[in-house]
C-alpha positions as CSV (number, residue, x, y, z in Angstrom):
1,X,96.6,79.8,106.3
2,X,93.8,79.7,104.0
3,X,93.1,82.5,101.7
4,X,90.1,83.9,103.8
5,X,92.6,84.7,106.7
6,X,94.5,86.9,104.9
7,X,91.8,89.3,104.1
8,X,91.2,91.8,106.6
9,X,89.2,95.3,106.8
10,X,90.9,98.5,107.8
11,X,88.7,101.8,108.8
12,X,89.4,104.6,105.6
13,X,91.4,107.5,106.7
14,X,91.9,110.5,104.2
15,X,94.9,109.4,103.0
16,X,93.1,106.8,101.2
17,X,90.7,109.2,99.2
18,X,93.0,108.9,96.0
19,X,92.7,104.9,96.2
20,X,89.1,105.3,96.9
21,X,88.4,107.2,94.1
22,X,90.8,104.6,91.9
23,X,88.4,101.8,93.1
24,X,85.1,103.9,92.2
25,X,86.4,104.5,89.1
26,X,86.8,100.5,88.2
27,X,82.4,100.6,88.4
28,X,82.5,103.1,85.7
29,X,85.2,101.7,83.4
30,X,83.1,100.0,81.5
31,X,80.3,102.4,80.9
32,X,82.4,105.0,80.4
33,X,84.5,103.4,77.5
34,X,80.6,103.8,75.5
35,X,81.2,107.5,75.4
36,X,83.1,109.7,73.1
37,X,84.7,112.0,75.8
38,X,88.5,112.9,76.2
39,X,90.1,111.5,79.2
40,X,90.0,115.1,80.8
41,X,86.4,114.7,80.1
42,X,85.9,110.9,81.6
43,X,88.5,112.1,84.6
44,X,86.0,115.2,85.7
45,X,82.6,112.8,85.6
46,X,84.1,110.0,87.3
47,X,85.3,112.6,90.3
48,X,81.9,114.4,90.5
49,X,80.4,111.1,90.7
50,X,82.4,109.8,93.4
51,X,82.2,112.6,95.3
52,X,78.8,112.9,95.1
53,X,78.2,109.4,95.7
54,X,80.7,109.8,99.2
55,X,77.9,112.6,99.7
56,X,74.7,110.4,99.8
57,X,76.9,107.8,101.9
58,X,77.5,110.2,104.8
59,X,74.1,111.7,104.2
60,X,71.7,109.1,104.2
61,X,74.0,106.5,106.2
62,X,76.1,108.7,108.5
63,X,76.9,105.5,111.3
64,X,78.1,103.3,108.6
65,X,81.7,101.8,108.4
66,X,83.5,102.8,105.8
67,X,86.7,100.0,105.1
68,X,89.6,99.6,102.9
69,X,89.7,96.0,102.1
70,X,93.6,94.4,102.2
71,X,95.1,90.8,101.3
72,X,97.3,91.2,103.7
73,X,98.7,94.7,103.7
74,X,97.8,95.2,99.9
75,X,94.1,97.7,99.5
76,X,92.2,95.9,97.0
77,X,88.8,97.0,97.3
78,X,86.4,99.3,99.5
79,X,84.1,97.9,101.4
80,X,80.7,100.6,103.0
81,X,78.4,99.0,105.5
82,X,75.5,99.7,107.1
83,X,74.6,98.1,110.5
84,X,70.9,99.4,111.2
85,X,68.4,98.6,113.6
86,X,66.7,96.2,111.2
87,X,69.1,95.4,108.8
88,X,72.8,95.0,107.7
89,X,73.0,97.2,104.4
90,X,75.9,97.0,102.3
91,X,75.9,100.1,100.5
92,X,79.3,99.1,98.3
93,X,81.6,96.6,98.5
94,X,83.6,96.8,95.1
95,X,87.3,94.7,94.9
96,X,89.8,96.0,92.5
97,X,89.4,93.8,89.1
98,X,92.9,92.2,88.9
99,X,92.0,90.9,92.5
100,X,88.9,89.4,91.6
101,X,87.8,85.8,91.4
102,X,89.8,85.2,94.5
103,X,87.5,84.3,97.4
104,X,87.7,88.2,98.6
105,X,84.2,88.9,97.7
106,X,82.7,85.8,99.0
107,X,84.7,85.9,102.4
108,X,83.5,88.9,103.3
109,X,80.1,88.6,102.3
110,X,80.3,85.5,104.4
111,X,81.5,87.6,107.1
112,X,78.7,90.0,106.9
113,X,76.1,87.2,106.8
114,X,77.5,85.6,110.2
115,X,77.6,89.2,111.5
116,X,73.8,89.8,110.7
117,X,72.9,85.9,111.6
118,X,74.4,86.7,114.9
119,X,72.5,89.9,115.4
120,X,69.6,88.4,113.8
121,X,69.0,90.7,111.1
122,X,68.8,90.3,107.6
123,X,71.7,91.6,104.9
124,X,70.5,93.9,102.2
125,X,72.4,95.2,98.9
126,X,71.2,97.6,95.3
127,X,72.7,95.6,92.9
128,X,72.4,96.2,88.6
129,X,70.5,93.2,86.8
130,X,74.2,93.1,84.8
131,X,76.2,93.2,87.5
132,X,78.3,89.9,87.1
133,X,78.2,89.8,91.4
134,X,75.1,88.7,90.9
135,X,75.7,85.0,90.7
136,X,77.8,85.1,93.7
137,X,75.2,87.1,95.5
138,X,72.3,83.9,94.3
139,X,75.1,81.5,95.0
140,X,75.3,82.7,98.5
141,X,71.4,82.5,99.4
142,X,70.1,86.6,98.8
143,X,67.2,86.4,96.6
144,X,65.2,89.5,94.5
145,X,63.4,91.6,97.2
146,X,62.5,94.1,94.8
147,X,63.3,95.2,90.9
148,X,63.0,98.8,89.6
149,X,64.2,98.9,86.3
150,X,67.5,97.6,85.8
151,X,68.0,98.1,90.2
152,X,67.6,95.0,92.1
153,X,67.4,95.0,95.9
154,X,68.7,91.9,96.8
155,X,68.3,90.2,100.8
156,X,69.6,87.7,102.8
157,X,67.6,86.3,105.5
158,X,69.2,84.2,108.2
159,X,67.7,81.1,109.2
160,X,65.2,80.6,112.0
């Protein structure tokens, strides 16, 4: 079995919200070790945030999946997609760092890109300019759509 088969998506049920907020949390490690806040401090902004980036999700993208990504029956990551009319948009897919640089990512980017070839659509994701998921977004084919600052929209087209 290669490493790709053992990777599978499960839909998020509440009892996942403490994991999902452990995996949000990874995003901000780094900035957050800039400021001089206690940990009470870092705790509270790293819960508002999540909670109000859940918020804008089920706002602005209420028909999109929300999964817990597993190697095997392990959660490592989260993964939030939207299917639209015109587009796949991957709002987050964010894999837990000591489960990085395993294929994880790239499998299920591949994933969504036969998904979206299939339904002939092209994939979209924000990504930061320092993001080091960058590379294996350009490795994979999505190219600079548009750039607002240090926000780049990044898209896949499908061939044909």
């Amino acid at each position: 079995m290669s490493p790709g088969d053992e990777i599978k998506l499960r839909p998020v049920t509440e009892a996942d919200e403490e994991f999902l907020l452990s995996v949000y949390s990874t995003t901000r490690a780094a900035e957050l070790a800039q400021v001089p806040w206690s940990p009470e401090q870092k705790d509270a902004f790293v819960k508002m945030q999540y909670a109000a980036q859940k918020h804008h999700y089920a706002t602005e993208y209420p028909q999109a999946s929300h999964e817990i990504i597993c190697a095997g029956a392990l959660p490592v990551g989260r993964l939030y997609l939207s299917r639209g009319d015109k587009e796949f948009h991957i709002l987050d897919i964010t894999v837990l760092p000591q489960h990085r640089n395993r294929g994880t990512g790239s499998t299920l980017l591949r994933r969504i890109m036969d998904e979206a070839a299939q339904a002939g659509k092209p994939v979209t994701i924000y990504i930061e300019n320092f993001n080091p998921s960058l590379e294996l977004f350009r490795h994979l084919g999505f190219a600079t759509a548009a750039e607002q600052g240090f926000q780049l929209l990044l898209r896949w087209t499908p061939a044909g």
